[in-house]
N, CA, C and O atoms as a GROMACS GRO file, in nm:
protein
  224
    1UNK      N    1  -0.692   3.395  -1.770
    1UNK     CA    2  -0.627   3.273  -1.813
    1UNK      C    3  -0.727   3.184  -1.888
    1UNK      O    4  -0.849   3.197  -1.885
    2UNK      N    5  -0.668   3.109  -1.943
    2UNK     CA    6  -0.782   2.987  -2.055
    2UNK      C    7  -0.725   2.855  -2.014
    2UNK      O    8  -0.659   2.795  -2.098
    3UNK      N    9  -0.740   2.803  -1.900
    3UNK     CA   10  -0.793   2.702  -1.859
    3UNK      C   11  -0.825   2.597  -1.921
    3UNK      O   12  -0.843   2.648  -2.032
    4UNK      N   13  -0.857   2.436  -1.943
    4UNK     CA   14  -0.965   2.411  -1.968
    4UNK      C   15  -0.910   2.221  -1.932
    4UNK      O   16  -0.807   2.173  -1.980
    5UNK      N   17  -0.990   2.158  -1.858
    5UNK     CA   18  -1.000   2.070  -1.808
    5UNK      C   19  -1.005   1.972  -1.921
    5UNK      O   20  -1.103   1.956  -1.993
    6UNK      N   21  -0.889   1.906  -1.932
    6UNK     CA   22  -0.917   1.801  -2.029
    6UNK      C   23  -0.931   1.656  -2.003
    6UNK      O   24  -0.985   1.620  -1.898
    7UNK      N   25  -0.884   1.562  -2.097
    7UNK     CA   26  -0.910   1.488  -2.090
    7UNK      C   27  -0.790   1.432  -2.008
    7UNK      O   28  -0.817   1.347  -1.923
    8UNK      N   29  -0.623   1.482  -2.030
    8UNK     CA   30  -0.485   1.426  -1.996
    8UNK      C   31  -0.515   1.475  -1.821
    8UNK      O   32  -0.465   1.404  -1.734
    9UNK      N   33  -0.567   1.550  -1.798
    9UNK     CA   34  -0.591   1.588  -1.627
    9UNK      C   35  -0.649   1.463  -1.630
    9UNK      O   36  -0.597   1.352  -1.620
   10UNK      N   37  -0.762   1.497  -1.645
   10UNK     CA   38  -0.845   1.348  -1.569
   10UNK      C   39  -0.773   1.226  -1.515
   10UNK      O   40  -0.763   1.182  -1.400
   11UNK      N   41  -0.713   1.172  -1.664
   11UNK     CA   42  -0.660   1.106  -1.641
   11UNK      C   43  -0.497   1.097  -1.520
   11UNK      O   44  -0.446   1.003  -1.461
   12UNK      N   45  -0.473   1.202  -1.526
   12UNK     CA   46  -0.356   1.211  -1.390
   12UNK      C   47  -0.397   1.211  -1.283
   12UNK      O   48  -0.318   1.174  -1.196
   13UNK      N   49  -0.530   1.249  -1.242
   13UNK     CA   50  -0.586   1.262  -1.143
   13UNK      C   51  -0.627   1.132  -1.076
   13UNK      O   52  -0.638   1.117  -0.954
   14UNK      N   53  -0.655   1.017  -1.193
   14UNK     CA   54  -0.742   0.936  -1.191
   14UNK      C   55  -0.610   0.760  -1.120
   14UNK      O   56  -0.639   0.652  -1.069
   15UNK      N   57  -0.487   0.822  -1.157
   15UNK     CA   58  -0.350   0.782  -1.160
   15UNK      C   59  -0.324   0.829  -1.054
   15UNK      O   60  -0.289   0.740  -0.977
   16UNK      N   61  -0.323   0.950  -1.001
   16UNK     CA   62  -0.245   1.005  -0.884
   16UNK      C   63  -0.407   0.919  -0.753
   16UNK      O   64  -0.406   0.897  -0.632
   17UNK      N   65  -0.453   0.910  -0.798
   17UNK     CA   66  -0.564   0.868  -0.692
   17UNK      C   67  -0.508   0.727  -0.665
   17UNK      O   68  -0.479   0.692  -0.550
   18UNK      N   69  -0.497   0.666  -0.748
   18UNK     CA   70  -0.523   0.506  -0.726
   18UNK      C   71  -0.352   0.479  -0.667
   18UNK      O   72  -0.330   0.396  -0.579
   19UNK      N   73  -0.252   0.552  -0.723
   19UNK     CA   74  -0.110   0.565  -0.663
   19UNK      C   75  -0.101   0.609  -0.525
   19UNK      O   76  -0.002   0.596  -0.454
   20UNK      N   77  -0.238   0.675  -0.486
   20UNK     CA   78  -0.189   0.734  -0.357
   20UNK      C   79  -0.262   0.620  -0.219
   20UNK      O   80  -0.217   0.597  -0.106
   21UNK      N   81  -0.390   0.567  -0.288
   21UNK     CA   82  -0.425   0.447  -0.238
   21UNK      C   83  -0.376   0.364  -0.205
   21UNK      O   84  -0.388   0.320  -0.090
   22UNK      N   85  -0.276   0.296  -0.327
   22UNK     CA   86  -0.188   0.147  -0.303
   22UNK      C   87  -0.077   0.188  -0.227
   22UNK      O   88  -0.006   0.109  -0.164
   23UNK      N   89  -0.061   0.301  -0.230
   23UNK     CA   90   0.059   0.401  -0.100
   23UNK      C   91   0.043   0.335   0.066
   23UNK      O   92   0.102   0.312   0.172
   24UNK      N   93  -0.093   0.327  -0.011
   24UNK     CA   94  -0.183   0.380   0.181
   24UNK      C   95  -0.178   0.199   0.237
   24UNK      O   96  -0.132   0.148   0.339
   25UNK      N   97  -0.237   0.149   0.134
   25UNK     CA   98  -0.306  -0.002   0.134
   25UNK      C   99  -0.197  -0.112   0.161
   25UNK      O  100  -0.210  -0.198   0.248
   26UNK      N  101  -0.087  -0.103   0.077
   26UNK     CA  102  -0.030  -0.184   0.048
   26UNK      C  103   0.069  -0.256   0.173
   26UNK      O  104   0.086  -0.375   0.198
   27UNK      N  105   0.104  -0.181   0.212
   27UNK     CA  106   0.231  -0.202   0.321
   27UNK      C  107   0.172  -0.333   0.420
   27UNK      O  108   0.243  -0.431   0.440
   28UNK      N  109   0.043  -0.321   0.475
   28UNK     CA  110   0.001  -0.408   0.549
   28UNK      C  111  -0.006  -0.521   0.473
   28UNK      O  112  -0.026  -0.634   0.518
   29UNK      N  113   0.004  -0.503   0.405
   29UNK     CA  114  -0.022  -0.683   0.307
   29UNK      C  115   0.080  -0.722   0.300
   29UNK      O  116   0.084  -0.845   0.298
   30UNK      N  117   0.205  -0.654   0.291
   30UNK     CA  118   0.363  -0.713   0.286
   30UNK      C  119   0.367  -0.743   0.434
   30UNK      O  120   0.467  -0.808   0.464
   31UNK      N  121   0.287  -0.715   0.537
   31UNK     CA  122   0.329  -0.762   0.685
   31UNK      C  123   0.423  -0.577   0.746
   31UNK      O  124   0.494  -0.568   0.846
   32UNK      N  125   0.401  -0.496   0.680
   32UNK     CA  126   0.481  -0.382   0.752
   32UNK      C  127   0.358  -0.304   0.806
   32UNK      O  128   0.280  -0.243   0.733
   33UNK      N  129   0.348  -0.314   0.964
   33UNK     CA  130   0.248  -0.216   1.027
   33UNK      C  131   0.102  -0.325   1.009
   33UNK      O  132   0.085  -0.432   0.951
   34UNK      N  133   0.026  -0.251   1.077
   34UNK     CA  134  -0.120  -0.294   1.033
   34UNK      C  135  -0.237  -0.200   1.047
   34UNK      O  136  -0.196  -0.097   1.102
   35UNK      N  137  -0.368  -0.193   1.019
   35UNK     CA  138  -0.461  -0.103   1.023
   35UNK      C  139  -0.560  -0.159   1.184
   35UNK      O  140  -0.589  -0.277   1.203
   36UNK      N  141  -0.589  -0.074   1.257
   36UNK     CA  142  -0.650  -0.069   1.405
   36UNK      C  143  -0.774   0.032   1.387
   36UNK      O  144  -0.780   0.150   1.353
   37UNK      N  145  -0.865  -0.060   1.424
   37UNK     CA  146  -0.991   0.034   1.459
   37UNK      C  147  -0.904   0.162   1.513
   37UNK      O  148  -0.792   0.158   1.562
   38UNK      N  149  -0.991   0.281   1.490
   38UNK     CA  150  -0.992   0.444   1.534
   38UNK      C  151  -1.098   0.491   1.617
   38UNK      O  152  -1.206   0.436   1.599
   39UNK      N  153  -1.088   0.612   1.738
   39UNK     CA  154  -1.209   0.672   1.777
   39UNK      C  155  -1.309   0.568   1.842
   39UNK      O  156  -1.296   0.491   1.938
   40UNK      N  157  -1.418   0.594   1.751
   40UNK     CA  158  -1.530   0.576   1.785
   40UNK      C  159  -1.532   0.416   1.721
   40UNK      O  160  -1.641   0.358   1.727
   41UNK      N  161  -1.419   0.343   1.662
   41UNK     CA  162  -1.463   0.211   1.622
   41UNK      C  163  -1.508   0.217   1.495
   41UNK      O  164  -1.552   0.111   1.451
   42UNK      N  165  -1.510   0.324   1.413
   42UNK     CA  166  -1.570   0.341   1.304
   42UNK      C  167  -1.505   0.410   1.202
   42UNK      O  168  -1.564   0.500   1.141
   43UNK      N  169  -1.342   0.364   1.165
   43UNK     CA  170  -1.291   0.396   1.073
   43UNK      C  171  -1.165   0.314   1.124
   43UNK      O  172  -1.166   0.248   1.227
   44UNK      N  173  -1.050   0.327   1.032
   44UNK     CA  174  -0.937   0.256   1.076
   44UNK      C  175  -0.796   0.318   1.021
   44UNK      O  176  -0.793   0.383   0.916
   45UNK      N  177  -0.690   0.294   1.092
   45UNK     CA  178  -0.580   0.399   1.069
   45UNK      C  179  -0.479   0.311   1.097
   45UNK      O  180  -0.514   0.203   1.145
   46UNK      N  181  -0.325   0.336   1.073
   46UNK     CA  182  -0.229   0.267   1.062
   46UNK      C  183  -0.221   0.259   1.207
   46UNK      O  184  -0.242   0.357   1.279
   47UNK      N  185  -0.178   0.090   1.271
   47UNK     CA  186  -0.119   0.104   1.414
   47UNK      C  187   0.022   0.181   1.448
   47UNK      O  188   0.128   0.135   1.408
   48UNK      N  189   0.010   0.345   1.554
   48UNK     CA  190   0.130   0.368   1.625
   48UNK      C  191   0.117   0.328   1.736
   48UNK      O  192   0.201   0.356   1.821
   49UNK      N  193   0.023   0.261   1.760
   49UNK     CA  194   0.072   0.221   1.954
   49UNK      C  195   0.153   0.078   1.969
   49UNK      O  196   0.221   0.065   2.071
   50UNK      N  197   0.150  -0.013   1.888
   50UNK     CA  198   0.232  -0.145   1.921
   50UNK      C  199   0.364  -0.104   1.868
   50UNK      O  200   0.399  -0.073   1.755
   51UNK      N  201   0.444  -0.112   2.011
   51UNK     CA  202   0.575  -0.089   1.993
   51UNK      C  203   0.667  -0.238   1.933
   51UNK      O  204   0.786  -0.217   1.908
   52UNK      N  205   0.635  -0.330   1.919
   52UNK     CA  206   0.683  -0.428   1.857
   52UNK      C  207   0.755  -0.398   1.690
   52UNK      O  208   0.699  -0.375   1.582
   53UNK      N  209   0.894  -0.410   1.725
   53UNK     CA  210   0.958  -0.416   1.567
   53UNK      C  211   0.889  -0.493   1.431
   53UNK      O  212   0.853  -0.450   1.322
   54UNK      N  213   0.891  -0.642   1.499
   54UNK     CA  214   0.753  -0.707   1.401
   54UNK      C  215   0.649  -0.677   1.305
   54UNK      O  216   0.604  -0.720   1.199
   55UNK      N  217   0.625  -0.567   1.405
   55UNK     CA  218   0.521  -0.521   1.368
   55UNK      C  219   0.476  -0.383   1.308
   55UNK      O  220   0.379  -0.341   1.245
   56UNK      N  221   0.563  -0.344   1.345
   56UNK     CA  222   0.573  -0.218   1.281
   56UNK      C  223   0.727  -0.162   1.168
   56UNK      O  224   0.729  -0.050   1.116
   0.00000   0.00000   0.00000
């Protein structure tokens, strides 16, 4: 096959990145859900343990 990495990838890639971010990011800023320390305290992940409608 002939392949070849251009410039229109990049750029989708570069689009599908930042789309999949504001995916991730956004919701808590409208007030839907929020982000809770994880583990070890050292990363953070969407809250499933507060059963509150409010809040989730």
């Amino acid at each position: 096959s002939n392949f070849r990495f251009g410039e229109n990838h990049a750029i989708m890639g570069v689009a599908f990145s930042w789309i999949m971010a504001l995916a991730c990011a956004a919701p808590p800023l409208f007030g839907w859900s929020r982000y809770i320390p994880e583990g070890m305290q050292c990363s953070c992940g969407i809250d499933y343990y507060t059963l509150k409608p409010e809040v989730n």
